[in-house]
N, C-alpha and C positions, 0 to 999 in steps of 0.2 A: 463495584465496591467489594471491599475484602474483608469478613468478618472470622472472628475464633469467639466463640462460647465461654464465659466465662465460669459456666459449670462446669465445662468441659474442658478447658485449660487456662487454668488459674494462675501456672507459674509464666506460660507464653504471656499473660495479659499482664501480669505486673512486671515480668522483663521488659514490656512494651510499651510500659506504661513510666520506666524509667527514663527510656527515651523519649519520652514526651512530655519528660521535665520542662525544657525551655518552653511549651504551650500551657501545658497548667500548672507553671511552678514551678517554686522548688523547694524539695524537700529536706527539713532540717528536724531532725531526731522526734522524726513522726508526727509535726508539725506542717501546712502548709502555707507558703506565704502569698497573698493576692497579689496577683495580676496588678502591673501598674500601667493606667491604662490612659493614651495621651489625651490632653484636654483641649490642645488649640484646634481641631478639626470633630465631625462626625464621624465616627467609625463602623466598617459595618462585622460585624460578631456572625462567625459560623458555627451552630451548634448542631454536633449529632449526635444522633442515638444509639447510633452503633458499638458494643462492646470494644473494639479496634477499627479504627478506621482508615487505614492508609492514605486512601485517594485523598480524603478533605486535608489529614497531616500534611500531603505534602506539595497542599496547597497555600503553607503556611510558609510565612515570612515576606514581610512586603509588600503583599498584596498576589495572588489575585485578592485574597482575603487578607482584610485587616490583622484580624485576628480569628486563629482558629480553636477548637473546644472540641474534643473529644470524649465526652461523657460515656465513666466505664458504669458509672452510681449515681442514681438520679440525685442520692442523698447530697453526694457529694456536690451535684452539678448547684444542687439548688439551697445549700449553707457555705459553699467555699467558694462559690462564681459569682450568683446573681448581683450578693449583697453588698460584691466590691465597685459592679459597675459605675460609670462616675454619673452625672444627673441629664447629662444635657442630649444622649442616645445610645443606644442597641437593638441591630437587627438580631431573628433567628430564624435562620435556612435549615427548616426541618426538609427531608425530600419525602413524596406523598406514599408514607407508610403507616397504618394504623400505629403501629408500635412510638414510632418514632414523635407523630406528632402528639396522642397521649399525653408521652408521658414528659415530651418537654413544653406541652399546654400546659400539664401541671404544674410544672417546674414556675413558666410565668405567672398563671397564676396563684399559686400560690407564693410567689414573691411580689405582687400585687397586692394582697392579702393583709402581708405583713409590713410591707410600703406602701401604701396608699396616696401618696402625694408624690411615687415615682411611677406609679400603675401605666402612666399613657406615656412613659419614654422606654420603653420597649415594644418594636414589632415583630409581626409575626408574618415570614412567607412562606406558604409551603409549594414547594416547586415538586410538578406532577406534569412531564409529556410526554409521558410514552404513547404511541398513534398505534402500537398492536390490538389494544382488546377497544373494541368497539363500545360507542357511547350508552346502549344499551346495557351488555353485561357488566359493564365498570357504573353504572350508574352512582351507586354507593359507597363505594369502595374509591372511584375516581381512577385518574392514571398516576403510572408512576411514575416516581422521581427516577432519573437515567443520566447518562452524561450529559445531557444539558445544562442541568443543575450548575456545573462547573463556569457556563458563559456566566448565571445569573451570580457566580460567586467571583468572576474577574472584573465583572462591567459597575457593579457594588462597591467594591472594594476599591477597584481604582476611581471611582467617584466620591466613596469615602475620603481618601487619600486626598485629594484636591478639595477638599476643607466644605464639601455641602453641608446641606442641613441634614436631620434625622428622616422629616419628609422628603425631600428631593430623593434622596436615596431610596428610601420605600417607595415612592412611584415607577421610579426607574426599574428597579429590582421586579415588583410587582408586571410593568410592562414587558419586562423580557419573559420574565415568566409564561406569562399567557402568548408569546407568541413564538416560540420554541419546540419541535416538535422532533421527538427522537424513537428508530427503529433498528432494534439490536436482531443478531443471525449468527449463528453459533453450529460447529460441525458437533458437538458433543457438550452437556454439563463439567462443568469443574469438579475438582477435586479438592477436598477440605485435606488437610495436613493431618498425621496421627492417625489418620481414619483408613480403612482396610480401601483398599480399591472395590470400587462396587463394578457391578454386568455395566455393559453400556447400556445408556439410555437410547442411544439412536444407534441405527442400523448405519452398514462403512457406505450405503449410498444414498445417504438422508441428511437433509439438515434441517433449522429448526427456525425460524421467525416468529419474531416478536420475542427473544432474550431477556429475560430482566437480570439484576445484579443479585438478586439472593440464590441462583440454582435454581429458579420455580422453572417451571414447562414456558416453553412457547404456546404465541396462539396459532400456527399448523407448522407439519411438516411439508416436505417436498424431496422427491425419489422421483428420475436420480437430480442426482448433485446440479445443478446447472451451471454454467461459466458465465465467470462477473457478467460478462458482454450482455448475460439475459436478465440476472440476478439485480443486479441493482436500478434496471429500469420499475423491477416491482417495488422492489423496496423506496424508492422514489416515488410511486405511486402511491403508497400510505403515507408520506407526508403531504405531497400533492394536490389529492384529491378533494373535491368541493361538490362530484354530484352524487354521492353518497353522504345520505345525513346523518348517517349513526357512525361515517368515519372521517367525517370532514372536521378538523380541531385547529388546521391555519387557515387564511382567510387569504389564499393565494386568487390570486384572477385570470392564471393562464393565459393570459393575452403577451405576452411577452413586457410586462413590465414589473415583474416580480422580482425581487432584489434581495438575494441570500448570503447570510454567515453561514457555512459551511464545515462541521465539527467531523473529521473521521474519527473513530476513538475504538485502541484494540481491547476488548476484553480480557486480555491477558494472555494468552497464547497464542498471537499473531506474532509473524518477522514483522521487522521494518520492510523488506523488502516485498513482503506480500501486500500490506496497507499499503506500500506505495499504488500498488497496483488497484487497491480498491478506490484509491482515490483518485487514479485515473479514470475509472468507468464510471464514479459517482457525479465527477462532471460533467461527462460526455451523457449522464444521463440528464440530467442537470439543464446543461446547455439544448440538449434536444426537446425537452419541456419550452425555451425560449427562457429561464432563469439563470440573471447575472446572477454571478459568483465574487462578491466584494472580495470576500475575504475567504482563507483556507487555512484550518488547524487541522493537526493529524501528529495522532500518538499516542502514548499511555496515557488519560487521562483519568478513567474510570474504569476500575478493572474488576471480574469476579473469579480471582484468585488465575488459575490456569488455563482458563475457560476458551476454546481456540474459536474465539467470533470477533464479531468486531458489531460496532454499533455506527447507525449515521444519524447525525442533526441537524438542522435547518432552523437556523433565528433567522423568521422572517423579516425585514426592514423595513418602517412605516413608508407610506405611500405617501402623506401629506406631508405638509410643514405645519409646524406650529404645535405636535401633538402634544400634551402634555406641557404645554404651553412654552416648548422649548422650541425656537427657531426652526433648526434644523435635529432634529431627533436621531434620525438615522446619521449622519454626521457625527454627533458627540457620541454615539454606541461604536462608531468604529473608533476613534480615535482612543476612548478606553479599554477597548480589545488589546489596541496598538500600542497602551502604556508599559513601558516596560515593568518587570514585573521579578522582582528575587526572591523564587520560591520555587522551589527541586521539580514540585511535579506541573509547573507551567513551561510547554512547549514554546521556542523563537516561531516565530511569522516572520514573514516579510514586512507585513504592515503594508500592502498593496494588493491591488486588484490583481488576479494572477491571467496570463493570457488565455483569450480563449483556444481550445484543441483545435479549432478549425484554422485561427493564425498560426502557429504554430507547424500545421499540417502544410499551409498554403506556404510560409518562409519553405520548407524542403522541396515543398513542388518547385520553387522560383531558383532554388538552388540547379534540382536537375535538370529543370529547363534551359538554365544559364549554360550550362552542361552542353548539351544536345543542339543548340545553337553555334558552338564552339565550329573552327575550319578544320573538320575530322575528315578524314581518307574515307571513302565510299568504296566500298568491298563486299560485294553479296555473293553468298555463296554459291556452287553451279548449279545445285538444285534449293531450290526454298526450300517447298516443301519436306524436303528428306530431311534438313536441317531441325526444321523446327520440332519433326518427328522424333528425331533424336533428344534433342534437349528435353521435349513434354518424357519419353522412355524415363530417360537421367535421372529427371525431378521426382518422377513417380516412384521409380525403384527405391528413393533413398526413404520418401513417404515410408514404401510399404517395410524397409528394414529396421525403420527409427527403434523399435523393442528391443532385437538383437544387437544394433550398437549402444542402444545405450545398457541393455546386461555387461555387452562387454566392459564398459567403460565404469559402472560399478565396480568393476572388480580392480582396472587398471590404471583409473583416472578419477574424477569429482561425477561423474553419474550424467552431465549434460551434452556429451558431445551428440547423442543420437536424436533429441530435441534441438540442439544448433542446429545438425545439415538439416532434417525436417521443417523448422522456420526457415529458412537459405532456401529448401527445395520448393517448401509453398507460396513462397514470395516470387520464384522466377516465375511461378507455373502462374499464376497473374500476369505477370507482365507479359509472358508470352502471351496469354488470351486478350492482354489490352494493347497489344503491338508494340510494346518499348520492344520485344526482343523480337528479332526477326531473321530469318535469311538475306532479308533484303538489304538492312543494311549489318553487317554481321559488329564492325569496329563500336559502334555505338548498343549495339547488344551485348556487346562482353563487356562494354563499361560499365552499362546498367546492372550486368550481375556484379560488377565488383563492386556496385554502390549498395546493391542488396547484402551482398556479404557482409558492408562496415557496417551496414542499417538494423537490418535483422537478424543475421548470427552474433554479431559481436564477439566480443571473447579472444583468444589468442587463433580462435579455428576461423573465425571472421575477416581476423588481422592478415593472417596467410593467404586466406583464399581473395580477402579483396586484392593485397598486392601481388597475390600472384595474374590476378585478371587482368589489371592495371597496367601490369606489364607487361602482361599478351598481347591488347590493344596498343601500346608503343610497339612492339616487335611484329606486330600485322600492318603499322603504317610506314615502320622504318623498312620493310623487306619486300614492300608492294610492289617496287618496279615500275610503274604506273600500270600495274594489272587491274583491272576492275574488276575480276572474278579470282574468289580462292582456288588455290590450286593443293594437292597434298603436300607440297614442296614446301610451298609458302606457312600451310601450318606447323609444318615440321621448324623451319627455321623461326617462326614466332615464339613458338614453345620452347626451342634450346635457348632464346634471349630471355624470356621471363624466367626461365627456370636457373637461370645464372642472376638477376636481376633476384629474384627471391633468397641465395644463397646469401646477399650483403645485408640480410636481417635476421637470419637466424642460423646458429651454427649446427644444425641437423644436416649429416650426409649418411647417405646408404653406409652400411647399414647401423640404424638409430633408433626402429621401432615405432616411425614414428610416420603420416603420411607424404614424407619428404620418400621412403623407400617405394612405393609400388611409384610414384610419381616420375621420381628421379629413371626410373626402372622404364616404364612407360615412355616418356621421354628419350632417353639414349636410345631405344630399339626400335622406334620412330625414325630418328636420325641414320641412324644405321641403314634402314631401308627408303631413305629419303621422302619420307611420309608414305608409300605405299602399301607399306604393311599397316595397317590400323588395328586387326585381326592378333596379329603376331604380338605385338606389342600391348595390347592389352592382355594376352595371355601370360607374358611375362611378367606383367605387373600385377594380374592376379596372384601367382606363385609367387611373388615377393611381400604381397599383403599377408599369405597365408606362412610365411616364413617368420613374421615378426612373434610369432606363438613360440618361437624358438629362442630369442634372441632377448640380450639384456638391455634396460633400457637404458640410453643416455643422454635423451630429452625429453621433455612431454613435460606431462602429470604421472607418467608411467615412473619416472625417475626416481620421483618420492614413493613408490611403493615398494613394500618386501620382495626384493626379490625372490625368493623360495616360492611365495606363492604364486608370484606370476607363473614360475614354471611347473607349480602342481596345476595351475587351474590349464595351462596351456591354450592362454586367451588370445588372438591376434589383437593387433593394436586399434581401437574402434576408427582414429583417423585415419588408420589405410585401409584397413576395412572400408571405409566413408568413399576413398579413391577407388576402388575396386569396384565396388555399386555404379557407382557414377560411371566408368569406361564399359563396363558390361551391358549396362541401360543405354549408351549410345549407340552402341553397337549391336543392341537387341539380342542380347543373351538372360 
């Protein structure tokens, strides 16, 4: 959640509070006029406490919430709101903050007080799951309200919408609440606007669990940093967990029948493209517990201004039928998730079960297998072993240079090329140790990297190098002769075919700056000596990677840079660089 003081900025909050005319009002010469509010259905009413509240604003229109309420004055909330509501219901979704529920307890009752014959058509929910502080020290205080909050304000509101009662809706509401269970993680506190930059709170190899949305601490850190891969199987284990009594708050049964809605939500200073990634491992952590994944949301939902973490939620899915004396319980909670919904800050779904990562994984094995069954030319090289030697050199060199290309490519390109060939080089050096690649059969080894390049480099460096493999493996089966063993000849003429076969996709020729020059380089001086210079021709193509430090660029990502600084920084190009590692490592230099 995103809050401004209104001690503290008084002009920010009535600027922002003119935008949020259309939710309470509008105002006419100081005057405000109530809410008209519809009569043929139950509605469910979001009210919070928050001086500015963005996330619930801009869950307004249509539902997820009926209607939403921003209370900047309690005065206001409780002579300009309460008195207009109409007789037959309203909810209020305070989330579990001392502050908040106070003072709009107050607000109801004392609009009870002064209505007495509308007193029991208003409820009250306060939604509280955060699973960081343990049942012991929250005893009093309770947990807090978090982006879950947000399910109990979509699954309300579209049950509002479809014409329930006041009660239907309050149980419902009430249900998800208690069974909802949210864990925020954060590499740093947010920053309030207007306000000086303060020291950081965490060290640059620390992060922080258990997040709330007002800036408060975590409940610990952790140094160093871990990757998703470790990170979210814990975090999954505080919503999880049952044989801990002071931190067990869902009622999960680990036995493989536990059935989740699935919330990822950035705290406000995540990419899209980094959540994606958290919600890749929040499954895979997910699915390794033996917990279906109904359903999957991810995105801004609940944010604490710029704050670079992200939060995870878990609404678990009743087990029985009947609960709540509704047929199918879990059924009607999805189908209101799934209602659509015209309101800025609710993210599209699919509105389906999303596949498990293990299908998914299994479609690609069935792909390359399909692959590897194919009527491929049988060509092993004349030593195995020396082969495979080489390739493991290649792989590893490019591992140990990834820093230096990707400095370079800072300076010359977008910063990723030295992280591409090091996924590309740590993908083959698997397959090597699991036998796709081998000397033995060499044609289906060079396929297998070119399917590692489209797989795991991706990018335009993925693009190249898969079709340039792809057409090695044609130009090793078209030039085989019926030899069963490689010969230098036979690499040499595979390589001037792919390397002509690579020319009809991209207009990069020597010299270009770009890995087409040590390649192209490498290649012709190969040919030249009918493949028995290996030696020679990689040295040439060394001096041609180390030339493009000279040269303008007129393809790449180089293209788009200044040239003047290419030539003060005097960087070679990181893609031929990339080719240069790789001929040197085979050849054990």
């Amino acid at each position: 959640m995103t809050r401004l003081s209104i001690c503290h900025a008084p002009d920010r909050v009535w600027a922002l509070l003119h935008c949020l005319r259309p939710v309470l009002g509008h105002q006419h010469q100081g005057r405000r006029e109530p809410p008209q509010w519809p009569e043929r259905h139950s509605a469910s009413l979001v009210i919070w406490l928050a001086e500015v509240a963005p996330a619930v604003r801009r869950l307004y229109r249509e539902g997820p919430a009926t209607t939403t309420v921003t209370a900047v004055n309690l005065n206001r909330l409780r002579l300009s709101l309460l008195p207009s509501l109409p007789s037959t219901w309203s909810h209020v979704y305070p989330m579990n903050y001392t502050g908040d529920i106070l003072n709009f307890g107050l607000a109801k009752e004392q609009y009870a007080a002064q209505h007495p014959d509308k007193a029991d058509r208003v409820k009250f929910v306060i939604v509280g799951e955060d699973v960081a502080v343990g049942k012991t020290q929250g005893k009093i205080v309770g947990r807090r309200g978090l982006a879950g909050t947000v399910l109990v304000y979509k699954i309300a509101g579209a049950l509002a919408k479809r014409g329930a009662s006041l009660d239907q809706v309050y149980s419902v509401a009430q249900w998800v609440a208690s069974n909802v269970g949210t864990i925020g993680v954060g590499l740093e506190h947010c920053h309030v606007p207007g306000t000086a930059s303060g020291e950081s709170h965490l060290g640059p190899s620390e992060i922080e669990i258990g997040m709330g949305i007002h800036n408060e601490p975590g409940h610990r850190r952790l140094s160093p940093v871990p990757p998703l891969k470790d990170l979210l199987p814990q975090l999954i284990e505080f919503l999880t967990v049952t044989t801990d009594a002071d931190r067990s708050f869902l009622p999960f049964r680990n036995d493989g029948s536990d059935r989740v809605v699935l919330l990822v939500n950035n705290l406000g200073g995540v990419s899209e493209l980094e959540l994606t990634g958290v919600v890749a491992e929040a499954r895979r952590a997910l699915e390794a517990k033996g917990v279906k994944i109904e359903r999957v949301l991810a995105g801004t939902f609940m944010t604490s201004l710029n704050m670079p973490g992200f939060s995870i939620t878990t609404l678990l899915l009743p087990f029985e039928t009947g609960s709540l004396g509704v047929p199918d319980l879990g059924s009607l909670i999805l189908s209101l998730l799934d209602e659509p919904a015209n309101a800025p800050g609710w993210k599209w779904s699919s509105g389906t079960v999303p596949p498990a990562a293990d299908q998914i994984a299994s479609g690609a094995k069935r792909q390359t297998s399909a692959v590897a069954q194919e009527d491929l030319v049988s060509l092993h090289a004349d030593d195995t072993q020396a082969f495979n030697a080489a390739v493991e050199r290649a792989c590893n060199a490019l591992i140990a240079a990834e820093p230096e290309i990707t400095r370079m490519d800072n300076i010359a390109g977008d910063g990723d090329c030295g992280l591409t060939l090091k996924a590309g080089a740590s993908a083959v050096l698997k397959g090597l140790q699991a036998g796709r690649i081998s000397g033995d059969d060499v044609v289906r080894s060079v396929i297998a990297i070119a399917q590692v390049a489209e797989e795991e480099m991706g990018g335009t460096s993925g693009a190249l190098y898969s079709i340039f493999f792809s057409a090695l493996a044609q130009g090793l089966q078209a030039h085989h002769a019926g030899a069963q063993t490689l010969s230098p000849a036979l690499w040499s003429s595979a390589l001037t075919s792919a390397l002509a076969k690579l020319y009809t996709y991209t207009r990069a020729r020597p010299p270009s700056r770009t890995l087409v020059d040590p390649l192209a380089t490498f290649i012709e001086a190969l040919a030249a000596a009918k493949g028995a210079d290996f030696a020679a021709a990689s040295k040439a193509a060394g001096e041609a990677a180390l030339k493009t430090r000279d040269l303008e660029a007129k393809a790449g990502r180089s293209a788009y840079v200044e040239g003047d600084r290419l030539r003060e920084e005097r960087v070679a190009d990181p893609g031929a660089w990339g080719v240069k590692v790789i001929l040197e490592g085979i050849l054990g230099q």
